[in-house]
C-alpha positions as CSV (number, residue, x, y, z in Angstrom):
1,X,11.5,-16.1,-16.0
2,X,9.5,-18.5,-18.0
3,X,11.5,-21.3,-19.9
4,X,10.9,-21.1,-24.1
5,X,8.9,-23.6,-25.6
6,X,11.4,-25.7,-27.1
7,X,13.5,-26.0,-23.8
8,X,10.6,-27.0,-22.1
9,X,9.4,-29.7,-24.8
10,X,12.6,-31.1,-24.5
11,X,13.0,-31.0,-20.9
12,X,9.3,-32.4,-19.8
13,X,8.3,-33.5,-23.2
14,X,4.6,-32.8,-22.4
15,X,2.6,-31.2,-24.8
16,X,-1.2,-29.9,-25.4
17,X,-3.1,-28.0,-27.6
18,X,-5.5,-24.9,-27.4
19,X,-9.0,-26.3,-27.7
20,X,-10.8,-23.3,-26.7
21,X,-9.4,-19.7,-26.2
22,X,-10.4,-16.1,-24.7
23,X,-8.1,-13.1,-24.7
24,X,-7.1,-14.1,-21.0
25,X,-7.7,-17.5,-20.6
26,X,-7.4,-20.6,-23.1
27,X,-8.3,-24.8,-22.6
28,X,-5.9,-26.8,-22.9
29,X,-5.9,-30.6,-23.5
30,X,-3.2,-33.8,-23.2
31,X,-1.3,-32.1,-19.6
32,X,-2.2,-34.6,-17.1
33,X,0.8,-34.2,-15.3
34,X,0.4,-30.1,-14.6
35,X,0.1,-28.7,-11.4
36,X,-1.7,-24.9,-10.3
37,X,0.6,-22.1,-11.0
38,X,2.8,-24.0,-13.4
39,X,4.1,-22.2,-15.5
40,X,3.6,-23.2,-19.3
41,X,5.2,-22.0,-22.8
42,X,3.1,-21.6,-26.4
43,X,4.6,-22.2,-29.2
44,X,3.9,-19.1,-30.3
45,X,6.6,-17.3,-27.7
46,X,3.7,-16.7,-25.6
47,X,3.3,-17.6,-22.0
48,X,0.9,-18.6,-19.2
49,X,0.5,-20.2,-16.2
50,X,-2.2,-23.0,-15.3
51,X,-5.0,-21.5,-13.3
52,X,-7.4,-24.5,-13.0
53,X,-7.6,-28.1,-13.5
54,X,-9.9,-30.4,-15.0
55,X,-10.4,-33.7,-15.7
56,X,-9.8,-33.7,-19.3
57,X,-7.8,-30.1,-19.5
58,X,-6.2,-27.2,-17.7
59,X,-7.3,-24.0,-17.9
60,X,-4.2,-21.4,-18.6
61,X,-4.0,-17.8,-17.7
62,X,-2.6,-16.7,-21.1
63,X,-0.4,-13.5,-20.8
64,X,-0.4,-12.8,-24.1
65,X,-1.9,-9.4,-25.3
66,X,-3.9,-11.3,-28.3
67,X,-6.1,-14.6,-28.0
68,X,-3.6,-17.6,-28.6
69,X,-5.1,-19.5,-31.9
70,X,-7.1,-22.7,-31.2
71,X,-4.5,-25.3,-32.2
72,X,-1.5,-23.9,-30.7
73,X,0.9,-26.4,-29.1
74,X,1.5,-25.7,-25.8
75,X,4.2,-27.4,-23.4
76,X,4.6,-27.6,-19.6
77,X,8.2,-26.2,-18.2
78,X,8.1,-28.2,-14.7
79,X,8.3,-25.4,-12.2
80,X,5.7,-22.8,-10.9
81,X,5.8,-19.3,-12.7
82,X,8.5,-17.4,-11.5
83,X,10.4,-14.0,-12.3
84,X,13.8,-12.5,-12.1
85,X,14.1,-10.1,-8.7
86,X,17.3,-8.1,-7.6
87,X,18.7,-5.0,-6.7
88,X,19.0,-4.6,-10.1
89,X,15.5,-3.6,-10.0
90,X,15.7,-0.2,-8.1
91,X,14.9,3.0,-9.5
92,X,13.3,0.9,-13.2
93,X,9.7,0.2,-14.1
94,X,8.5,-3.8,-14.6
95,X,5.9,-5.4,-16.1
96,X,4.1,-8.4,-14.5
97,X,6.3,-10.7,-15.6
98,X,9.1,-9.0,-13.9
99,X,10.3,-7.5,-17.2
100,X,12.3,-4.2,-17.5
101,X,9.4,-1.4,-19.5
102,X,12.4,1.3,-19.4
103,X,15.9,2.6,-19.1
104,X,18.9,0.7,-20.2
105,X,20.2,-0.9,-16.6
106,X,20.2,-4.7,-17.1
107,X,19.0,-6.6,-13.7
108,X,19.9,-9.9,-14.6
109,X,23.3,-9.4,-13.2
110,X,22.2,-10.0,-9.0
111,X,19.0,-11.5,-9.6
112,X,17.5,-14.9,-8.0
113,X,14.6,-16.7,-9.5
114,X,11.3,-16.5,-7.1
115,X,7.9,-18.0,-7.5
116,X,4.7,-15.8,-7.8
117,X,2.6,-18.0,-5.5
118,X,4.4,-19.0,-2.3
119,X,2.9,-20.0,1.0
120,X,2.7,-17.2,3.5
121,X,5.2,-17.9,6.8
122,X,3.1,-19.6,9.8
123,X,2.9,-17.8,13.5
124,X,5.9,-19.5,14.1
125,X,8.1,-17.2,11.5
126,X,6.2,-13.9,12.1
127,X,7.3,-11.5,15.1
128,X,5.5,-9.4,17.0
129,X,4.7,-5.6,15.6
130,X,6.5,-3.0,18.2
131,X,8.3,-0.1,15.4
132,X,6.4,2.9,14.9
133,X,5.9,3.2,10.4
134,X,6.6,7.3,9.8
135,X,4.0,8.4,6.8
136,X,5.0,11.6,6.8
137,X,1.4,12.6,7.6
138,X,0.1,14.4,10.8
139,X,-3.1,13.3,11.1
140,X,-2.3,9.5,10.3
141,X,1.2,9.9,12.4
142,X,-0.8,10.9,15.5
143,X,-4.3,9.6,15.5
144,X,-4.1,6.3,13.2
145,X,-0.8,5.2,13.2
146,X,1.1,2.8,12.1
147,X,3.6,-0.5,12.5
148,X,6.7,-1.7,10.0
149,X,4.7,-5.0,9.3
150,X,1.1,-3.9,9.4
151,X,-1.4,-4.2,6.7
152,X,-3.7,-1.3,6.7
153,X,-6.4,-0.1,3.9
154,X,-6.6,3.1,2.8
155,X,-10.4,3.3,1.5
156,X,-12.6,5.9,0.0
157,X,-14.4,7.1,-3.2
158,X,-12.4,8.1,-6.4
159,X,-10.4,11.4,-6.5
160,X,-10.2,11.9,-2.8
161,X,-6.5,11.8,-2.1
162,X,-5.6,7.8,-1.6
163,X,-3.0,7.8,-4.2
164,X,-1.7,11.3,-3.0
165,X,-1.4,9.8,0.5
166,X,0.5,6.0,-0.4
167,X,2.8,8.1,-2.5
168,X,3.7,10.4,0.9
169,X,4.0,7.5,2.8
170,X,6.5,6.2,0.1
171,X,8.4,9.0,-0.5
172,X,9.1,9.5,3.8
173,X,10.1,5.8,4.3
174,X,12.4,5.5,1.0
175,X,14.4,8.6,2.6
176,X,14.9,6.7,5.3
177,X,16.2,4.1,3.4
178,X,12.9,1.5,3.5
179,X,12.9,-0.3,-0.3
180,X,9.1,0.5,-2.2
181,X,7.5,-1.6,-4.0
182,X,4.5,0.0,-5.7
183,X,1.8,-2.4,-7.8
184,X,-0.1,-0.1,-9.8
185,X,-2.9,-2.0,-11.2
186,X,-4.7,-0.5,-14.3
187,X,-3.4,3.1,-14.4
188,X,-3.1,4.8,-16.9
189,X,0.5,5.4,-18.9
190,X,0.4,8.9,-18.2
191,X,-0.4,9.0,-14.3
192,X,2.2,5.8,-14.0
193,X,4.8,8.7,-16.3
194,X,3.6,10.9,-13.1
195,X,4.1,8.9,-10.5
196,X,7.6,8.2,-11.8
197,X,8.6,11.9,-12.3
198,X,7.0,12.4,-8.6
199,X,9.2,10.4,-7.2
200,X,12.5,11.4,-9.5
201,X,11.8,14.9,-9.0
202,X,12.1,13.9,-4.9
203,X,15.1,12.0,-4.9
204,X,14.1,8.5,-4.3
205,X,13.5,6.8,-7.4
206,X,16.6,4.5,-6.5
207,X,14.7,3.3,-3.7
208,X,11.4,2.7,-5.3
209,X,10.6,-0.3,-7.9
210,X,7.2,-0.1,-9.8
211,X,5.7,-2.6,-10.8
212,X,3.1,-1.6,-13.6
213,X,0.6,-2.7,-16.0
214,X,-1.4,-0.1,-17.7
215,X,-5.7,0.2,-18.0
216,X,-5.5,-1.6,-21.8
217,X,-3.6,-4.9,-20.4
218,X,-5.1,-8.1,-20.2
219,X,-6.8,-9.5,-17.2
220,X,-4.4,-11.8,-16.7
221,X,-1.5,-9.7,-16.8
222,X,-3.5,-7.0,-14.4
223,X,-4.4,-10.4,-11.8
224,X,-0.7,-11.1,-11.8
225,X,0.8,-7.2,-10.9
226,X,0.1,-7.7,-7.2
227,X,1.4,-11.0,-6.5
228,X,4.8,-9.7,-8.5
229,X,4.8,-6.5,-6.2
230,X,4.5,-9.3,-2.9
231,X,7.7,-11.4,-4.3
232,X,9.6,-8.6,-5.0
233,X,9.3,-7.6,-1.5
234,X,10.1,-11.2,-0.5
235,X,13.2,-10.9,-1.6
236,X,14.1,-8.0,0.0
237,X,12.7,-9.7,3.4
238,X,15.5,-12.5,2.4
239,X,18.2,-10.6,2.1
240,X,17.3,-8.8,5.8
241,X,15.9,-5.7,4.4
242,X,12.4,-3.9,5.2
243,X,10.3,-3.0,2.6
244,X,7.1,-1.2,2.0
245,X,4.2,-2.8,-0.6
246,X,1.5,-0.4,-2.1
247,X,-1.3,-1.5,-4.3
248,X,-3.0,0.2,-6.2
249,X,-5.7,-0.6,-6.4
250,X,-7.3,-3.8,-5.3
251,X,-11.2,-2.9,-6.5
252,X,-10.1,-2.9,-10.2
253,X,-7.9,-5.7,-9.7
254,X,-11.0,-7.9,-8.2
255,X,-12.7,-6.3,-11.1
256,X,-10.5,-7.8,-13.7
257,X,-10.2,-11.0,-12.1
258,X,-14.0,-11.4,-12.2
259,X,-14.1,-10.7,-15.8
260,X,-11.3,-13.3,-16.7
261,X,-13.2,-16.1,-14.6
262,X,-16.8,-15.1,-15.6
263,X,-15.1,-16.0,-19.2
264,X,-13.5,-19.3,-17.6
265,X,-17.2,-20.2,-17.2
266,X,-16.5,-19.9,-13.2
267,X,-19.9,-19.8,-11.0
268,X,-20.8,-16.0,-10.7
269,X,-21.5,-15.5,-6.9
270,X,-22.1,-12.2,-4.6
271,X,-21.8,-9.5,-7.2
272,X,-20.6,-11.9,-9.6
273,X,-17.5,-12.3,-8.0
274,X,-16.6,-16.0,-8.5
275,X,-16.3,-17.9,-5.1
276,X,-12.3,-18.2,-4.9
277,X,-12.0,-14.0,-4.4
278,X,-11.7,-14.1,-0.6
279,X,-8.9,-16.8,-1.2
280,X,-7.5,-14.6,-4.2
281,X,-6.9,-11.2,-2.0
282,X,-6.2,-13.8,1.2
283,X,-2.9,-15.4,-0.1
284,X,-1.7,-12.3,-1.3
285,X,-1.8,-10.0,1.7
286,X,-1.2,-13.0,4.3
287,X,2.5,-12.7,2.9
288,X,3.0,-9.3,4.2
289,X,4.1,-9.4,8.2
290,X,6.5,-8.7,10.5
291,X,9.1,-12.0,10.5
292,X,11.9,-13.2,11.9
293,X,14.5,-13.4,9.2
294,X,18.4,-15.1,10.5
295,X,16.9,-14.0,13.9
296,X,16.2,-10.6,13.2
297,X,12.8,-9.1,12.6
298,X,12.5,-7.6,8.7
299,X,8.8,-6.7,7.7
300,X,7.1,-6.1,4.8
301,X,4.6,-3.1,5.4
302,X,1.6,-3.2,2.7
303,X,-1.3,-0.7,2.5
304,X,-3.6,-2.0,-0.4
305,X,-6.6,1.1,-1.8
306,X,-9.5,0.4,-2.6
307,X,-12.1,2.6,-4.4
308,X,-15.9,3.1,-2.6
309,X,-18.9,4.2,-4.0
310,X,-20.4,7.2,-2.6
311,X,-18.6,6.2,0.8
312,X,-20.2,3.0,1.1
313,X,-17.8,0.7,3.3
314,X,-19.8,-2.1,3.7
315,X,-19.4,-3.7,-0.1
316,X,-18.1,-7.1,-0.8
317,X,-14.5,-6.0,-1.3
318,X,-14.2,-3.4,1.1
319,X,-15.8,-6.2,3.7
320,X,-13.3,-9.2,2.4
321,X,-10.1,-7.2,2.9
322,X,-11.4,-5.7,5.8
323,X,-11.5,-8.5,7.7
324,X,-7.8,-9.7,6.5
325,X,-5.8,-6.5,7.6
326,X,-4.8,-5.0,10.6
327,X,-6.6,-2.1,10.0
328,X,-8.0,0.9,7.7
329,X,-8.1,4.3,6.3
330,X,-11.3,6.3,5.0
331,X,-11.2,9.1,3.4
332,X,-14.4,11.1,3.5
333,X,-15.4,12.7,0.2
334,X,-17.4,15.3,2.6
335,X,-14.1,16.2,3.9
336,X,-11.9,16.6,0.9
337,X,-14.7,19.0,-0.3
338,X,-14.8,20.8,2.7
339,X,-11.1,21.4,2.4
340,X,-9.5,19.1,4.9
341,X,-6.8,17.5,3.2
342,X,-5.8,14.5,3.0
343,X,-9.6,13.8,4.2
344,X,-9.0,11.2,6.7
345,X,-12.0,10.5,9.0
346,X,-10.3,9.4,12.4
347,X,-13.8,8.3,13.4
348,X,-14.6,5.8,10.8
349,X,-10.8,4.8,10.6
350,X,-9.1,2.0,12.6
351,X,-5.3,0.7,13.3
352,X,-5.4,-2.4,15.2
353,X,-1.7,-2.5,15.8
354,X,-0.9,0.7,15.3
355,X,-0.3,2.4,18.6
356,X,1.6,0.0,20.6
357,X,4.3,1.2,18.2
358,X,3.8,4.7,19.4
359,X,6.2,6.1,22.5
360,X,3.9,6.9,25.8
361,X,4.1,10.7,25.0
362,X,2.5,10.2,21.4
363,X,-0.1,7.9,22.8
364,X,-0.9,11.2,25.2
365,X,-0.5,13.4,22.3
366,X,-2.9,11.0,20.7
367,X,-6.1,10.4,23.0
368,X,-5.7,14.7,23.6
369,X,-6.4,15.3,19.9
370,X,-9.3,12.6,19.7
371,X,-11.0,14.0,23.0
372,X,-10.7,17.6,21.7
373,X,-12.1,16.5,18.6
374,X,-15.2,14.6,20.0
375,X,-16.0,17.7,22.4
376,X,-16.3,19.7,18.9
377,X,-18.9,17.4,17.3
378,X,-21.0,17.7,20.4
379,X,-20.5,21.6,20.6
380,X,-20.7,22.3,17.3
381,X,-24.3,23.5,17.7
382,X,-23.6,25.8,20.1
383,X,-21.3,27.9,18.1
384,X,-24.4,30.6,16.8
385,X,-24.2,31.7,20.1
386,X,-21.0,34.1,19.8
387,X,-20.0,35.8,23.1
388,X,-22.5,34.0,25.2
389,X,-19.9,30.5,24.9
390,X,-17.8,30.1,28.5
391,X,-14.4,30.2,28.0
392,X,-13.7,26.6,28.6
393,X,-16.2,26.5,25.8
394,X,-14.6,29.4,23.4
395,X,-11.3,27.5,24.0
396,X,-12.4,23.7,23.1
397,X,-13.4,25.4,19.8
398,X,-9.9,27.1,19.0
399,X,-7.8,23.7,20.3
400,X,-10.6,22.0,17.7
401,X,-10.0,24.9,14.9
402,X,-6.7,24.5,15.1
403,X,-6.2,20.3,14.8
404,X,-8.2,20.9,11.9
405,X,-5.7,23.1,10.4
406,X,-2.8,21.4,11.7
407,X,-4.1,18.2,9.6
408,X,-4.2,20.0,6.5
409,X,-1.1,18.8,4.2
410,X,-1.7,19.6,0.6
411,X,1.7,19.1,-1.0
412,X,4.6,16.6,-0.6
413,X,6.3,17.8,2.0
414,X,6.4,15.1,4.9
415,X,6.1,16.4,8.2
416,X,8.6,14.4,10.9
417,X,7.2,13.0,13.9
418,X,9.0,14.8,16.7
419,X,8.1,18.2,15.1
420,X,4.2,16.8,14.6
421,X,4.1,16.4,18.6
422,X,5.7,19.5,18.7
423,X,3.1,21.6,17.2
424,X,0.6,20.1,19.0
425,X,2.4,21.4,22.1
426,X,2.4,24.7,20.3
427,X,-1.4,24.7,19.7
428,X,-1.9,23.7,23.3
429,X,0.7,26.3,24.6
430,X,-1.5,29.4,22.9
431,X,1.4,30.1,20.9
432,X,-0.3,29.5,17.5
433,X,0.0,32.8,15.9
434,X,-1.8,31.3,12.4
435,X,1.0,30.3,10.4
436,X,-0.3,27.2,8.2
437,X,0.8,24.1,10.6
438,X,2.9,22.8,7.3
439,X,4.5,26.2,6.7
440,X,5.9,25.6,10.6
441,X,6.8,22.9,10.4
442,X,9.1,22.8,7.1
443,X,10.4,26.4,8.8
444,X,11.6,24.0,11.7
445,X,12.9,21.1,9.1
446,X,14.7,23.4,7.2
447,X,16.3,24.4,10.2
448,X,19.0,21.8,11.7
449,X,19.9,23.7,15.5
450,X,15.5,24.7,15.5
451,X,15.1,20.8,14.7
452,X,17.3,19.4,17.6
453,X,15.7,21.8,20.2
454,X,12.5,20.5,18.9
455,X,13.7,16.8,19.0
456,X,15.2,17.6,22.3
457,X,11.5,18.7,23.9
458,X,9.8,16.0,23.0
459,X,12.6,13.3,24.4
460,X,12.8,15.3,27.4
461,X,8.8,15.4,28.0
462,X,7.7,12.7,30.2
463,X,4.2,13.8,29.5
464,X,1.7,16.1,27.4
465,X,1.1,18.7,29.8
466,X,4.9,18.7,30.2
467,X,5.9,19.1,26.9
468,X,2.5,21.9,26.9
469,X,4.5,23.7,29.9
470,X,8.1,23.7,28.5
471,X,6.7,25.4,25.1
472,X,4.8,27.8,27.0
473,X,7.6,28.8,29.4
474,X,10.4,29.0,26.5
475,X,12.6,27.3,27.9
476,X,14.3,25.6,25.4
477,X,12.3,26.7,22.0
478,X,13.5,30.7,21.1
């Protein structure tokens, strides 16, 4: 919500003019009195919001698709940029200014006016991280998992399954009622079309909002998309509701903001990344958390992507936003090629807050699978030998064989996690007959009496080698 030109000559009666122009950014003279993150109105209709100041002008992140003419009179409104947010938004595509891109619902009915840039809550607000985040995922459920408030990364080169994974993770928290906020930065129209009809074909478009702005947007417009997703999700933290953030992705957003600040004459530093980047990605994800809201923790989960090049971790991006979340994600491009899908490599992967979220039988469940799966990188070598491996050996190598295949999730079913535990138990037991882990498991789903037995058996296990024991003996599984 940006106030029109001739409101906001009238109201603050403040007005400069375009002295040099870019497609993203333009100089403007004669506003003294502006402040960052004002937002500002052209005469044109136009709008932007004041990104830097100098001592004879401001520079303006215009969010116009064209360059604003040099010359154009431009006025200061008085407040920082804000947009329209409310529950009007659910199940409807926005722009970056908070602007409705389709459908006919109108969400200026139950809407409140919020700033873009706010100051993230101090230690004081924030509350500690203690409820387990379902993705829907096996191997992320068990071995990295995750906390309602965390920030994790999910890394890795292009076409490797991030997007695929973020959009699991959405679809298993919106059926459990969790609002999504998804910032897709720089897609393309036809993958964002996909995305939508993903999520409509699942049944929980009415929990999702998307904020989009497509590859051939301005670099303004593309800066701004996460920072809209974060406020959105602000408001749902206000009104005592939890709420998941994705964006996607951060590497082309850093990318975009280079190129507007390179043109803003900014000084080009590691990579040519200007100098405020760390600050830029900083702010934004700071504002994610767990918090105490009318004393009552709310959180607002976010799990930023990044893209790598040829699995290289260590760049300036993947460093920076490393070191401001709790965590992160890679997926190994060996592994997707080798089959393993989604390719998560539990050894290069971390979650810093993830597992004191996770029940004492999962943490078992947990350390099992990550033993199992070290022995198997050190025995690996051994396996040319055939009949000559001992049996503790020969059976290392099945448990191993079979994590591997229990991991594997190619399609968008989302795998709960009382019945993940449970097929551990079933691995462990000797009762795996074959059957695809994800075939199982949606057999079980499908099944409501078959699902409480199951649920039953893992609340009734006190440990692993219990839970290993009552699948074995049948007790309570037929």
């Amino acid at each position: 919500m940006i106030h029109s030109f001739k409101y906001a000559k009238e109201k603050i009666g403040q007005v400069g003019e375009v002295i040099k122009t870019s497609r993203s950014l333009a100089q403007v003279t004669d506003l003294s009195g502006a402040v960052l993150g004002e937002g500002v109105s052209f005469q044109n209709g136009e709008h932007g919001m004041v990104s830097r100041l100098d001592r004879d002008s401001a520079e303006v992140m215009v969010f116009s698709q064209l360059p604003v003419p040099i010359g154009e009179k431009v006025a200061r409104t008085g407040e920082m940029l804000k947009i329209s947010v409310g529950e009007g938004m659910l199940g409807d595509t926005f722009d970056a200014l908070g602007h409705i891109s389709g459908g006919e619902k109108d969400p200026s009915r139950h809407t409140a006016n919020m700033p873009l840039e706010s100051t993230a809550p101090g230690i004081d607000q924030r509350a500690e991280i203690n409820q387990f985040l379902s993705t829907g995922t096996t191997v992320v459920d068990l071995v990295m998992p995750l906390g309602q408030g965390q920030r994790e990364l999910v890394l890795g080169d292009q076409k490797t399954g991030k997007t695929h994974f973020v959009l699991q993770t959405v679809i298993a928290q919106a059926k459990l009622g969790v609002v999504c906020v998804l910032g897709l930065i720089g897609k393309e129209k036809s993958e964002i079309k996909r995305i939508e009809q993903l999520l409509e074909s699942v049944g929980v478009r009415d929990k999702c909002i998307i904020i989009a702005e497509p590859a051939r947007s301005t670099a303004s417009r593309l800066t701004m998309v996460p920072f809209t997703a974060m406020t959105v999700a602000e408001y749902w933290k206000n009104q005592g509701q939890n709420s998941l953030v994705i964006l996607d992705d951060l590497s082309h957003h850093a990318v975009r903001y280079r190129e507007m600040k390179l043109l803003g004459d900014a000084f080009p530093g590691r990579d040519s990344y200007p100098n405020d980047i760390f600050y830029l990605h900083a702010r934004l994800l700071e504002r994610a958390g767990n918090f105490m809201v009318k004393d009552k923790p709310v959180s607002i989960t976010c799990l930023p992507v990044l893209s790598t090049v040829d699995g290289d971790i260590s760049g300036y991006i993947e460093t920076n936003i490393m070191s401001m979340t709790d965590g992160h994600l890679f997926f190994d491009q060996d592994l997707f090629f080798d089959g393993v899908r989604p390719a998560v490599n539990v050894f290069l992967s971390v979650t810093r807050v993830g597992r004191q979220t996770q029940t004492k039988l999962a943490k078992q469940v947990s350390q099992t699978i990550l033993t199992i799966m070290t022995e198997y990188g050190e025995l690996k070598r051994f396996l040319r030998f055939g009949a000559e491996l001992t049996d503790k050996v020969k059976e290392s190598i099945r448990l191993a064989h079979g994590v591997r295949e229990m991991f594997k999730q190619t399609g968008k079913a989302s795998i709960l996690p009382d019945v993940q535990i449970y097929l551990v138990g079933y691995l462990w037991s000797g009762k795996w007959d074959g059957i695809q882990a994800e075939e199982l498991a949606g057999k079980i789903q499908d099944n409501q009496e078959l699902l409480k037995q199951v649920s039953s058996v893992v609340k009734d296990s006190k440990d692993f080698s219990t839970l290993v024991t009552n699948i074995k003996n049948q007790k309570k599984i037929s």
